[in-house]
N, C-alpha and C positions, 0 to 999 in steps of 0.2 A: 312395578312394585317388586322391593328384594325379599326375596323367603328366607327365613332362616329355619336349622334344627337346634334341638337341645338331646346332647347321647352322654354318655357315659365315657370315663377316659377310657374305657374298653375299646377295642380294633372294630371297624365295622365290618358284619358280613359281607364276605365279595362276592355274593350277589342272590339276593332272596329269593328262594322258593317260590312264592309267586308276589304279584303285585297287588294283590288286593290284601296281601298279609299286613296287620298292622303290626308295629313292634311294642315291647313292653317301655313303658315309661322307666326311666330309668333313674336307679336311686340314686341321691346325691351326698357326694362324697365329701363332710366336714365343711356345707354349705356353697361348694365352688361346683358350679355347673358352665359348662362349653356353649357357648351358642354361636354362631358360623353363619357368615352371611355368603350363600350358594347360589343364589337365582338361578337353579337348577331346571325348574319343572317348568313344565310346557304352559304356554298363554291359555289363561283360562284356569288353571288348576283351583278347585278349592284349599286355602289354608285353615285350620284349627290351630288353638293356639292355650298350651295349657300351663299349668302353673304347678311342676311336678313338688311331693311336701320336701320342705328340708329347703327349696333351692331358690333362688332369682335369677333370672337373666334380662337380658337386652334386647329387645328387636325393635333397630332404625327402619323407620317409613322408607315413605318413597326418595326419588334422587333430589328434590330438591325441598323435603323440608327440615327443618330445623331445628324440631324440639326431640327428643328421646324417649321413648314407650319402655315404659318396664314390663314387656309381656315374652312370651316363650312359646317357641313353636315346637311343634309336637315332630319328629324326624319322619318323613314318608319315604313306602317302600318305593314311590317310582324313582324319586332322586337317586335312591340308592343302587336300583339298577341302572340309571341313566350312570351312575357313576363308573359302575363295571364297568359297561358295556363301551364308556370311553377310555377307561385305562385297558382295555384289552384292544380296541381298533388302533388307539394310541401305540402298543407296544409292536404290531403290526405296521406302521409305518415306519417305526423307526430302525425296523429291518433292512426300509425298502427305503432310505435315506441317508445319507451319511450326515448332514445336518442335523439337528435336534428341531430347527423355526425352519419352516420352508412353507410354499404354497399351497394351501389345501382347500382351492375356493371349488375344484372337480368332485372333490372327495364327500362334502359335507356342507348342510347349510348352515344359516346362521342360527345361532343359539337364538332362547328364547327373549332373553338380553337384547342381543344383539337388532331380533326382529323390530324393537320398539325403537332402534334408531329412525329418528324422520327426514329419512333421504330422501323421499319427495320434494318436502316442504325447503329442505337445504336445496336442491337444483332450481327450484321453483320463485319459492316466496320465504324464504331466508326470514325469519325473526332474529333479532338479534337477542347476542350475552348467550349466555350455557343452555345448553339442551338435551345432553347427555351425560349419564356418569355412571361407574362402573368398578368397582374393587379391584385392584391388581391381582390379587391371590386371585381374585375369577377367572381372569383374562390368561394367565398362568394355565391353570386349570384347562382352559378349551381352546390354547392357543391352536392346537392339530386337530381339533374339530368344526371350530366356526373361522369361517377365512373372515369375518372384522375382527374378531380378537387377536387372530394370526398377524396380521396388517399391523395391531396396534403394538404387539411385541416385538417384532422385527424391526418396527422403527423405533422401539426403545432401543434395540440392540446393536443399533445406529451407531458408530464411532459420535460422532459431532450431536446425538441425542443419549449419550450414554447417562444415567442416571448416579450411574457409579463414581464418573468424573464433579458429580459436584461436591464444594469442598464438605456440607454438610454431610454429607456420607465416606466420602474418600477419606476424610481427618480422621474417621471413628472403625474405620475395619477392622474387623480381625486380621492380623497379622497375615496369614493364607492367603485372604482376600484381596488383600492390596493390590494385585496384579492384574487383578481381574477384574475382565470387562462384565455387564450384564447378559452378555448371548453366554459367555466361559461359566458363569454362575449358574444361570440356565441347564446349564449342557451337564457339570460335575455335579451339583446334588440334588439334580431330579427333584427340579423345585414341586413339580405338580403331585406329583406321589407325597415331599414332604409336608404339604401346607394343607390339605385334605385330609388327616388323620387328627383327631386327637390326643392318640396315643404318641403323638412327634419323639423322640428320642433328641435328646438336649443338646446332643451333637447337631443334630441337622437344624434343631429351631435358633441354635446360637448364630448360625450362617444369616438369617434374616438380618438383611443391611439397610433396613428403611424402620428402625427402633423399635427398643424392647423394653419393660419395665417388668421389674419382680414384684409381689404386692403377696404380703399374706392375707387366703380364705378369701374373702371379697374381692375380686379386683377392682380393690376404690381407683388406685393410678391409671387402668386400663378405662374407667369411667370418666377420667379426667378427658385423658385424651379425647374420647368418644364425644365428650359434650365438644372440645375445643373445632372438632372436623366438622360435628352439625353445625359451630356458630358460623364455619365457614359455606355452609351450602350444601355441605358432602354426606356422601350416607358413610355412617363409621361402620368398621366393624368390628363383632364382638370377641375379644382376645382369647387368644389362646390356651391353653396351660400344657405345661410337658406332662412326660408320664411321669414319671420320676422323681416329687416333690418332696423335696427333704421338708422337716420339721424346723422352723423358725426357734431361735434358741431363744427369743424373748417369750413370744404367745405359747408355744408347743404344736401349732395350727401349721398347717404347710403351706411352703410359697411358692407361689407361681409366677412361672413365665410368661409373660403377655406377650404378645406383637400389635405393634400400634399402626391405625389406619394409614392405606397408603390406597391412591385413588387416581383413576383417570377422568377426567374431564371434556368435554368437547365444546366448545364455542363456534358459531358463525362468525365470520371472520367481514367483516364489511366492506371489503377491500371489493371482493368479485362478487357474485355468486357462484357458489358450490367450493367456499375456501372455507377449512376449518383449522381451527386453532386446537392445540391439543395441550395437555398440563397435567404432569403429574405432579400428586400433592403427595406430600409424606413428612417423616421426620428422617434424623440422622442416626448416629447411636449415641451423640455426645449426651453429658451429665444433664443439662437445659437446654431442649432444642424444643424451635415449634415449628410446627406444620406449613412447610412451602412449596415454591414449584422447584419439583428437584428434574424438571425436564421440560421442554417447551421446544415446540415445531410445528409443523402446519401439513395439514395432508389436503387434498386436492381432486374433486371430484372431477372425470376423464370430460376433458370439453375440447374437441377438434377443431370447431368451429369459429376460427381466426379471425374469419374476414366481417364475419358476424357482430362478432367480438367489438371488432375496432370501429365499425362503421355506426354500432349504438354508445359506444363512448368513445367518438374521436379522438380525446386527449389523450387517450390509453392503447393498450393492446393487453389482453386479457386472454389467457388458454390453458388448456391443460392436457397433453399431449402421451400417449402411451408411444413408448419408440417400439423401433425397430433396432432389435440387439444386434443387428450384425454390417446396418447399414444408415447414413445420415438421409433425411429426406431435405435436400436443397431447397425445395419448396417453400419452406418456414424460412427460409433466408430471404428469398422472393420478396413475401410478403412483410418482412421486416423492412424493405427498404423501399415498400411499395408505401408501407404505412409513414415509413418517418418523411420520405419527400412531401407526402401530402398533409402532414399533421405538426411540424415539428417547424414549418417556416425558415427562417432566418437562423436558429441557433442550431441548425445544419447543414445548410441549404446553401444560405450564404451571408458568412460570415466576414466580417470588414478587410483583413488583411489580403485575405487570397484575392480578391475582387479588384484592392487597389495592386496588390503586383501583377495583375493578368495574368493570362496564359504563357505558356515557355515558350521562347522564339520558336527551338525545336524541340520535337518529343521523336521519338521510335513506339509504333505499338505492334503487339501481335492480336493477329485477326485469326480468333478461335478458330471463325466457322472457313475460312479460305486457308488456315493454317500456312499464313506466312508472315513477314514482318511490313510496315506501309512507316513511312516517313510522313510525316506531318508537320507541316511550319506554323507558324503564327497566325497567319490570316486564315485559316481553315480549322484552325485547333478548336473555335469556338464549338463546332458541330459537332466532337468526338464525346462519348460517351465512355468512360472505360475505369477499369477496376489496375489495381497496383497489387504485387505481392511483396511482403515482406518477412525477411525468414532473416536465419545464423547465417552469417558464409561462412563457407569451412572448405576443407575439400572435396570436391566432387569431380565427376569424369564428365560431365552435362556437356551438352552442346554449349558455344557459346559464339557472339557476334565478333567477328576477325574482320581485318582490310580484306584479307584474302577469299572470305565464302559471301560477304555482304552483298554483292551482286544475285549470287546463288539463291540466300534466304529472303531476298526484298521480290524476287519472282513468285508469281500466283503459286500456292500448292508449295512451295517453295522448303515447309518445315514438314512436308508431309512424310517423305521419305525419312525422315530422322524422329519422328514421333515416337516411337516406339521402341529403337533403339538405343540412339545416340541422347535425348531428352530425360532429366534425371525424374526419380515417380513423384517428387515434389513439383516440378514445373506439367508436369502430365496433368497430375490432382488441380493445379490449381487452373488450368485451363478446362478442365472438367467443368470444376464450380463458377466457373464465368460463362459455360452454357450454360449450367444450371440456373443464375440467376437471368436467364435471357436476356445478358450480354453479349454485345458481339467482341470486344478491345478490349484489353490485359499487357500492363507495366512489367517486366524484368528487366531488371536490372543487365543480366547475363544475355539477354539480344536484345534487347535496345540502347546497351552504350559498347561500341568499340573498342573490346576489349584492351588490345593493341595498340590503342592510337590516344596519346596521353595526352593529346588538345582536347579531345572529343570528351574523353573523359574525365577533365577539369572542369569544361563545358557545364555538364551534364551536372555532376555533383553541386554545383553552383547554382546548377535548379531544379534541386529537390525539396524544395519550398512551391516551387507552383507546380511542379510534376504532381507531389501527393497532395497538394491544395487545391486541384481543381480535380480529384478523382471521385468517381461514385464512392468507393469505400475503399480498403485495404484489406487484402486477404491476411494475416498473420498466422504462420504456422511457429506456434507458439513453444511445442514440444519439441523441433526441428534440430537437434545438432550441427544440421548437413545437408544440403539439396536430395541427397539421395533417401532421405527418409520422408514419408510421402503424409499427406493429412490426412490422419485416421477417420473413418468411417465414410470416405467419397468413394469409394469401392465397395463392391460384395464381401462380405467375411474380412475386412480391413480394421473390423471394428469388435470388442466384445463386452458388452455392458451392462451390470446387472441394474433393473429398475425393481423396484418396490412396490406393488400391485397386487390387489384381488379382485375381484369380481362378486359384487356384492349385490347383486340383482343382474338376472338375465340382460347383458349389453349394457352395465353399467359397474365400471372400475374407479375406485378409487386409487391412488396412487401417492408414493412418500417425492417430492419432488428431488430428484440427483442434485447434492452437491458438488459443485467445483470441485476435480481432482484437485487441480492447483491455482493459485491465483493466479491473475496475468503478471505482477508486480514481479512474481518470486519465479519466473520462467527460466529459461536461459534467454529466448528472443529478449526480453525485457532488463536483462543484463548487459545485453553488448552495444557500443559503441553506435554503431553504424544505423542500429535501429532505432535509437535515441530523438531523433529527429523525424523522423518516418513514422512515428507515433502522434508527435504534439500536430503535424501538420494534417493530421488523415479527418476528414469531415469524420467519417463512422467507420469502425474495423468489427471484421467478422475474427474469431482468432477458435484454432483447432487445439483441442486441451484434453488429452484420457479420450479421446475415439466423440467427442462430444462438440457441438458448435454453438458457441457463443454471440451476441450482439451488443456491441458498446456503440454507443450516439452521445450528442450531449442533453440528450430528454430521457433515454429508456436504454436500459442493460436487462438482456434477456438469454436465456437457453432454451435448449432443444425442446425440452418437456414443459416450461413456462418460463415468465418472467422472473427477475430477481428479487421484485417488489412483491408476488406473491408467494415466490418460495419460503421469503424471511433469508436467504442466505443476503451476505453483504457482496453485493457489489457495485464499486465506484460509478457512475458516468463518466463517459470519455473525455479525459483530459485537454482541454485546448491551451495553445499559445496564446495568453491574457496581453495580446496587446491590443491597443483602443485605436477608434480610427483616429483620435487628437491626437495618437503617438506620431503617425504618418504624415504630421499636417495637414490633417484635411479641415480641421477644426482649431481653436484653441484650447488649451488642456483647463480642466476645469479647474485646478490649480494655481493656473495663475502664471506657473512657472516650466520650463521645461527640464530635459535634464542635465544635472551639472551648469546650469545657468548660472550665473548671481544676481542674487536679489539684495533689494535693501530693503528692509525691518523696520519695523514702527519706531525703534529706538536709535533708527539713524547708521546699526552697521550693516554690514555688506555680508552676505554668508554665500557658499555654493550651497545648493540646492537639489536635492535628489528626487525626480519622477517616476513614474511608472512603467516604462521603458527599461530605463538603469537596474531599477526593484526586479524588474523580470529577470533580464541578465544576469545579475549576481543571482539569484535563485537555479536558475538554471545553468551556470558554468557550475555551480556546488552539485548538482544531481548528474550533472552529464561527468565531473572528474572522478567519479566512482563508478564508471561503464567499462566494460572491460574491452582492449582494442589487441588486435596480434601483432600492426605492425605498428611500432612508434610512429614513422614519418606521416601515418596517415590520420591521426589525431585532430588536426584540422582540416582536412576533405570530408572527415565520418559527420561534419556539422556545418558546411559550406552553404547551406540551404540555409541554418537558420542563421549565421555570422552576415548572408545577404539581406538577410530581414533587419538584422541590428542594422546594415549599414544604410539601411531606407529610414529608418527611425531616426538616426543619429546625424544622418544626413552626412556623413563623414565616410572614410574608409577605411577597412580593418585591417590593420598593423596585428601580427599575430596573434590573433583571435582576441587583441583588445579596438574600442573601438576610437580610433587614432583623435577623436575629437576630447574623447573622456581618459588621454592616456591617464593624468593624475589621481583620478579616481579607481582607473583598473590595476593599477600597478599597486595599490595596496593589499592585493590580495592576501590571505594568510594560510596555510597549513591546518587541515583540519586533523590531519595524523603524520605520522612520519612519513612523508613523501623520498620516492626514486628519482634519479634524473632519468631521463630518456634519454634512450642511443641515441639521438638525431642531433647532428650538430646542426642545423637549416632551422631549429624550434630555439629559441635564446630561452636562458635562466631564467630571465627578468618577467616571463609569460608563463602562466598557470600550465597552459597548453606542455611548455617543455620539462613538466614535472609528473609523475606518475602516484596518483592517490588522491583523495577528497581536500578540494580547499572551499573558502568559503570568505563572505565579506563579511566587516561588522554593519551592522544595521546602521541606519540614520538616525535622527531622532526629532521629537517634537517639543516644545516647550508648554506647557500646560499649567494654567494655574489651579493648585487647587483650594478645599476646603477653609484653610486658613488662610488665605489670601498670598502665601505664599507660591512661588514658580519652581516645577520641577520637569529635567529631562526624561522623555520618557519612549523607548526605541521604537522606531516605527517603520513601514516599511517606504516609506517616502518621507523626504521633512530634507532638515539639514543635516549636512554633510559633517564631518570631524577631522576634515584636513582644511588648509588653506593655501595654494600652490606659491612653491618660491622660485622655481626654475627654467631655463627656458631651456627645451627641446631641441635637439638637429636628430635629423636622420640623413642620409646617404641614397641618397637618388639621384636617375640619370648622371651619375657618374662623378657627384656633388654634392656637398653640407648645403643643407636645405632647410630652414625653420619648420620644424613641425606644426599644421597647419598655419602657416605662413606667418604665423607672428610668435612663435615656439611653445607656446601656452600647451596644457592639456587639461583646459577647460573650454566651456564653449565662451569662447571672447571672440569680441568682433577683429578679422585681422587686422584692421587700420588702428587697435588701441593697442598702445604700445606700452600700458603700463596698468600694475595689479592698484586697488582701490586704497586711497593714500591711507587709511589708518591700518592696513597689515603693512607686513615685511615686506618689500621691495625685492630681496633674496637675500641668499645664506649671508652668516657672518662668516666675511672674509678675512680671515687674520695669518702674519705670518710668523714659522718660527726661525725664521734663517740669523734672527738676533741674539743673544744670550740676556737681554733686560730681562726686567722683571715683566709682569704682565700687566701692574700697572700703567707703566712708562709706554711699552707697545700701544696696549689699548687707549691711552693719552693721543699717542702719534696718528694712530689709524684714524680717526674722529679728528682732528687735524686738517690730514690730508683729505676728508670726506667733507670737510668745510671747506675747504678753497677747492673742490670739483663743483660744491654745488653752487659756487658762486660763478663760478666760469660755466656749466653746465646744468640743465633740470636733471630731474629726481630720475626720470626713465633714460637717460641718457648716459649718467652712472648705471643704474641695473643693465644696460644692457654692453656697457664694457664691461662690466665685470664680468657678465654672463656669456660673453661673446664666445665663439669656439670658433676658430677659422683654420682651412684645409692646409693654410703653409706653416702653420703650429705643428702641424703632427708630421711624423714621422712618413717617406715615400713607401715603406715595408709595410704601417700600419692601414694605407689611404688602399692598397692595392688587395688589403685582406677585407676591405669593410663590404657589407652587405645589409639585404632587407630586415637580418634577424639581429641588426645591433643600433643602440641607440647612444648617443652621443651628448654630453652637457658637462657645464663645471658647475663645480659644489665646494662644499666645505666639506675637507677630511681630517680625520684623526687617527692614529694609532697608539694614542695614551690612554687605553683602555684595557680591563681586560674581563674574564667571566667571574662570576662569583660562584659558591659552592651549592648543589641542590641535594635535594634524599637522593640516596642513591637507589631507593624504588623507583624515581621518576627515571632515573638514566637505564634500567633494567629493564621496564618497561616497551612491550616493542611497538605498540601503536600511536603512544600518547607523545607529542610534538616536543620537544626539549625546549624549556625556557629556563634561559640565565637569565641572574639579578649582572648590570654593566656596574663594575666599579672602577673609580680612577685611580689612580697609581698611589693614591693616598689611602687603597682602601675602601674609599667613600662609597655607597651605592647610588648612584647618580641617574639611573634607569635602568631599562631588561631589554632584551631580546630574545624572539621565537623564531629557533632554527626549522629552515625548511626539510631540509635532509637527516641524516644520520649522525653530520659530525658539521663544525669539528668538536672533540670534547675539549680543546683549549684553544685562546684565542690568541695566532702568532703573529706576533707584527712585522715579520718579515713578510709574510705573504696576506693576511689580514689586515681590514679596515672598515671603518666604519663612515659612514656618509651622510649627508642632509637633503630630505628627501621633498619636506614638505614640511608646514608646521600642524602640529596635531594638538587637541583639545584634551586627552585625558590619559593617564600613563599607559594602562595595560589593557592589551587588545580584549582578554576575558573579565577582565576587573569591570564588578557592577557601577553602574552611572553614578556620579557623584550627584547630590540631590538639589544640589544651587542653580538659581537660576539664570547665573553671569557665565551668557556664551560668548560672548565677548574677548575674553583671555583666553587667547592659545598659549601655555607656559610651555609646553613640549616642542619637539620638533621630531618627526618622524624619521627614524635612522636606517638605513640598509649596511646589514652586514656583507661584506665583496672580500673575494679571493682571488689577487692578481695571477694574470701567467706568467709564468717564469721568465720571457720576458721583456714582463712588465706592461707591454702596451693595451690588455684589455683585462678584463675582469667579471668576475660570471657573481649572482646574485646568492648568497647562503641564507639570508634569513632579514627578518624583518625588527624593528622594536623600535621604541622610544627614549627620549632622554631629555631633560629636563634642561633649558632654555641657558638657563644662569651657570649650569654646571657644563653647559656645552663649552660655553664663553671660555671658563676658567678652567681649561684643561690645561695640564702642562706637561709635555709643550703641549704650545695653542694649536690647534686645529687650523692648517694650511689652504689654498684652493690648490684646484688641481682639476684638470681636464679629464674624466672619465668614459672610458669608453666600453661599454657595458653590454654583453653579448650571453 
């Protein structure tokens, strides 16, 4: 039950003569009397409760009920000493504190408030919904007397529970205010001194940022409020008035300053037992605000008992853990991986991919407890149990595996000698924590691959798909710049961290659960290249963050002090590689179809087809082209693990990180910003890989009928394709023009068919302009000469002279430059095009990808194209052209879907913009676009073939 008094706007004595003194009633000034909800006095006190002449007040019941009592308590002398006697031990700590909220659970018990919380029944026998509550001004009041009210304002003063931060209060500050957090508030105007008087000075009562109302003589408006809190559940309380009360120029009565209810709350939280839900309710300062949660968190009664824990809710793991500030206890790691093998099955355990690529032919591991290095092959690898680290590489001085000491460090005891000196304190730490988790084997990278030895090490990076897929976990040192900076808190004093705690009954703590310094997403490990892979592949990673350790799986994400799910902080589960075992063949896809197949439609045509495989891919070259890497040339090694896994799906092999079966698919990649070339000439234009910045695919799509009986496209991440392939491939192997998989397609076509489905394109239109006709008369001729071929020969027998590209065509300079990073085909070209004019915000801009409108020499806009680079800003037909790439379904790569549902008509043809070299014999890729089918035709001049050889 809450007390209140009723005094006079007069000061209160600081501190009464004795306690048995009663005070005078006090007169009431032009009907406005003060009442104050204190729940000062000791459990058990008698209240009286009077009705002084002249005045009314307020006094709200207990915590939870709901109607409002018009009665008045009479002020007693013990509150008032009780009041002293804490503003004087009050001013005494803050001597002996340079904080203003600090722990005071040595100092002081709980208030009398506080005593009625039912912490038993919460560790015990939990009822659910609210069970305590409590006025902020109270809690203010006795934060450095009672360590629960202490507890409850520290974690208001909580960055990420700041009260201040919500926009109902931040929108309406005073000016001063703005800046300021609630602990800053707290500290500057001596909230507890000013909320406690009646006599408030209108300076200090204007600071109240949880709402205020004026109201002349009665505070009808402060009654408003009062009823609005009881219909919420809450005890209100009764408002304030300054000293100071000018005369209202309508009544001549004076107006007062109220402060409107603001309240704490507590809930059992049903999640564990001993999780409490916490809420403060209040208003803002705006014109029409009502009463909300202007904060919301969870605090956590101290529960060690882990194993306890997880073994009465197996599905779970449940705790609540007091640290040690200076040091991590490993042990909680233990048990994290002790619980997830036993509880979590198959979606940790074993998961479909890693199972069908087995183990690595070879592995290197180090053995903590013999501190050496042991070689391990294939037929024995099944037996090893062992943990992987993964960190930045940067520069370090660390030991590492040579030709020249690998005899030395493969000998027993062998890293013994170098432990301490030559070993950077990141590889120390993490060998630590691999006894710790009573491990015996641990992955580095740095002595398990051959530094030296660039077979070894080609090797190796090729399997780090079952290196980290058959590992217990992944250690991630998350905060890591550099081998030499070591995982905070696996040493003594390695670690400094403040937790949030009191002690609220003898050997029992409550505590505010640590927020994540920083996410894993926004790290530096989680930004580079290398590590990109070594994440999707790891069953579960432990990852070290702010001196703290973490647990990701793909059931439970947990920390030091508890889990995630009971902190209320967000954190994701661990990411996996979503590929299905029917990616692998081991099944048929449920689909129907695989990827990039072709299908035929109930309507009789033939479309490519997009799977779940392909979907992954493009998803993931878009997340991995925004990872940051130091060397260019190593752009496709930092992902060689997972380009092995596409090439087990795809069943094909990977041509520069596309995969050679899908090249017509991969090669439409686009620019998701202004992209760099890469130093590396060995990485070609024509691949995502040899550009530097974020790119990305356009989606697939599905055809959908809706409501009106009508068919609408609609993007999806599997369906059909929006290109249709016209050309056929060579590449340059073994020392020779070579059909790309064997029948030049970059689709998946059987190689014995020799021809694409008779109702598309055949290939480019080939026209020439070595004539000066008109382009009637050509286009007459060509269709001609395409009758008496097809008479003397079938349809695929033309596509494939036309499309033919043979090694005594090209030039002996050209055959002797060509390599694995160029690809080879004829097409249809033109350079009777040019750019058209954009804002010149867009060309200003430094991120967003330049798109010109194509016009023809007439002006015409005939299609666009989206540069992958920087330039050029004009299009020169000396060294520019434009090419035929594939036919495409719809003009612009961002332009919303058109809503018909005839996919049928490809009108476009998808074009690449190329920049020959000087000279002339190859050509690098600038950008991508489309152009409209009819207007390709009628370019003039017509659009020539020509053998391309594209690097």
């Amino acid at each position: 039950m809450v007390g209140a008094w009723a005094t006079s706007p007069t000061r209160v004595p600081a501190f009464p003569i004795c306690f048995e003194q009663s005070l005078q009633d006090p007169p009431a000034i032009d009907g406005v009397t003060h009442t104050r909800a204190m729940s000062a006095e000791p459990k058990g006190t008698p209240k009286t409760s009077v009705h002084p002449r002249g005045s009314q007040s307020v006094e709200i019941k207990g915590a939870l009920r709901h109607q409002v009592s018009q009665t008045a308590d009479k002020y007693d002398s013990w509150t008032a000493a009780r009041a002293a006697l804490s503003a004087k031990k009050r001013k005494e700590q803050k001597h002996r504190s340079n904080s203003s909220i600090h722990s005071v659970s040595a100092l002081r018990h709980l208030c009398s408030k506080c005593q009625l919380f039912p912490l038993e029944s919460c560790m015990n026998n939990p009822e659910p919904g609210r069970i305590w509550t409590s006025p902020l001004k109270r809690l203010i009041w006795h934060k450095n007397d009672c360590p629960f009210c202490s507890l409850l304002i520290r974690s208001l003063c909580e960055s990420q529970n700041d009260p201040f931060k919500h926009p109902e209060v931040f929108m309406h500050l005073p000016t001063k205010l703005r800046s300021r957090s609630m602990d800053d508030w707290l500290s500057e105007t001596l909230a507890e001194d000013a909320w406690i008087d009646t006599n408030t000075p209108w300076e200090h009562l204007r600071n109240w940022p949880f709402g205020l109302r004026t109201t002349v003589a009665r505070p009808s408006a402060g009654d408003a409020a009062i009823q609005e809190a009881s219909e919420q559940g809450f005890i209100a309380v009764e408002p304030l008035q300054n000293a100071c009360s000018p005369l209202s120029q309508i009544s001549g009565r004076p107006e007062v300053t109220i402060t409107l209810p603001c309240y704490i709350t507590i809930s059992n939280n049903p999640l564990a037992t001993g999780l409490l839900d916490i809420q403060l309710w209040g208003y803002g300062r705006g014109q029409i605000s009502k009463i909300t949660a202007l904060s919301s968190f969870r605090l956590r009664i101290e529960s060690n008992h882990i194993l306890d824990s997880a073994v009465s809710r197996p599905s779970t793991i449940t705790y609540g853990r007091i640290l040690d500030p200076s040091q991590i206890d490993l042990s909680v790691g233990r048990i994290w991986l002790e619980h997830c093998e036993q509880n979590h099955g198959s979606s940790c355990s074993k998961q479909g991919w890693p199972f069908r690529l087995g183990k690595p032919d070879f592995i290197r591991l180090v053995d903590v407890e013999d501190l050496s290095i042991v070689e391990v092959t294939s037929s024995t690898a099944w037996s090893y149990r062992y943990l992987t680290l993964s960190f930045v590489r940067g520069e370090s001085q660390s030991l590492k595996l040579l030709t020249s000491n690998k005899l030395k460090l493969t000998r027993p005891h062998g890293l013994l000698r170098h432990f301490r000196n030559d070993l950077s304190k990141l590889v120390r730490d993490a060998i630590n924590v691999t006894r710790g988790f009573e491990e015996r084997y641990l992955w580095i990278d740095s002595l398990c691959i051959e530094q030296d030895n660039e077979l070894d090490k080609s090797k190796q990076h090729a399997s780090m798909d079952r290196i980290f897929g058959n590992a217990l976990l992944t250690i991630v040192a998350a905060d890591a710049q550099h081998g030499d900076v070591g995982l905070g808190g696996v040493e003594r004093d390695s670690r400094h961290i403040r937790q949030i705690s009191e002690e609220i009954q003898p050997n029992t703590r409550i505590m505010l659960p640590l927020p994540p310094l920083r996410d894993l997403d926004s790290s530096p490990w989680a930004q580079r290249a290398w590590t990109f892979q070594e994440r999707l592949f790891s069953r579960r990673i432990i990852y070290f963050s702010g001196g703290q350790i973490h647990w990701r799986c793909h059931k439970c994400s947990a920390s030091e002090d508890t889990t995630a799910a009971e902190s209320g902080h967000k954190l994701d589960l661990h990411p996996w590689l979503a590929i299905k075992p029917q990616e692998f063949g081991i099944k048929s896809p449920k689909d129907g179809y695989g990827d990039c197949s072709l299908r035929k439609l109930n309507d009789g045509t033939t479309h490519v087809m997009r799977s779940g495989a392909f979907k992954e891919y493009t998803q993931l070259i878009q997340q991995y082209s925004q990872k940051q890497i130091d060397q260019d040339s190593e752009v496709l090694d930092a992902i060689g693990g997972l380009l092995h896994i596409f090439q087990v799906c795809f069943k094909s092999p990977i041509r520069q990180g596309f995969p050679q079966a899908l090249l017509d698919a991969a090669i439409l990649w686009r620019p998701a910003e202004r992209l760099q070339r890469r130093d590396c000439a060995a990485i070609p234009s024509w691949s995502w890989a040899g550009w530097r910045g974020e790119v990305k695919y356009a989606s697939a799509f599905q055809v959908q009928p809706q409501d009106d009986w009508s068919l609408r496209r609609v993007a999806s991440g599997t369906g059909q394709e929006w290109f249709r392939p016209l050309l056929r491939w060579y590449i340059w192997q073994d020392y020779e023009l070579k059909l790309l998989n064997g029948n030049g397609f970059g689709v998946p076509i059987d190689a014995s068919t020799r021809q694409l489905p008779s109702e598309w394109e055949q290939y480019p239109p080939m026209m020439s302009n070595g004539s000066k006709s008109g382009h009637e008369q050509l286009e007459r001729w060509d269709n001609i000469m395409e009758d008496i071929e097809m008479l003397v020969l079938d349809s695929t027998s033309v596509a494939e002279r036309k499309l033919q590209v043979q090694a005594a065509d090209l030039p002996q300079s050209t055959l002797r430059l060509l390599g694995p990073q160029h690809l080879i085909f004829r097409t249809s070209c033109s350079k009777a095009l040019r750019f058209g004019r954009i804002a010149r915000s867009a060309v200003l801009s430094p991120t967003v990808p330049l798109k010109y409108p194509l016009l023809n020499l007439s002006d015409k806009e005939v299609g666009s194209v989206r540069l992958d680079g920087m330039g050029p800003r004009e299009f020169d037909p000396d060294v520019h052209e434009l090419i035929v790439i594939s036919e495409a379904l719809y003009l612009d790569i961002g332009q919303p879907m058109s809503q018909d549902g005839n996919c049928s008509n490809f009108p476009l043809y998808n074009v690449m913009l190329i920049e020959w070299t000087a000279d002339g014999h190859s050509a690098s890729r600038l950008g991508l676009g489309r152009i409209y089918k009819e207007s390709w035709k009628s370019l003039d001049p017509l659009p020539v073939a020509r053998t391309v050889i594209l690097e």
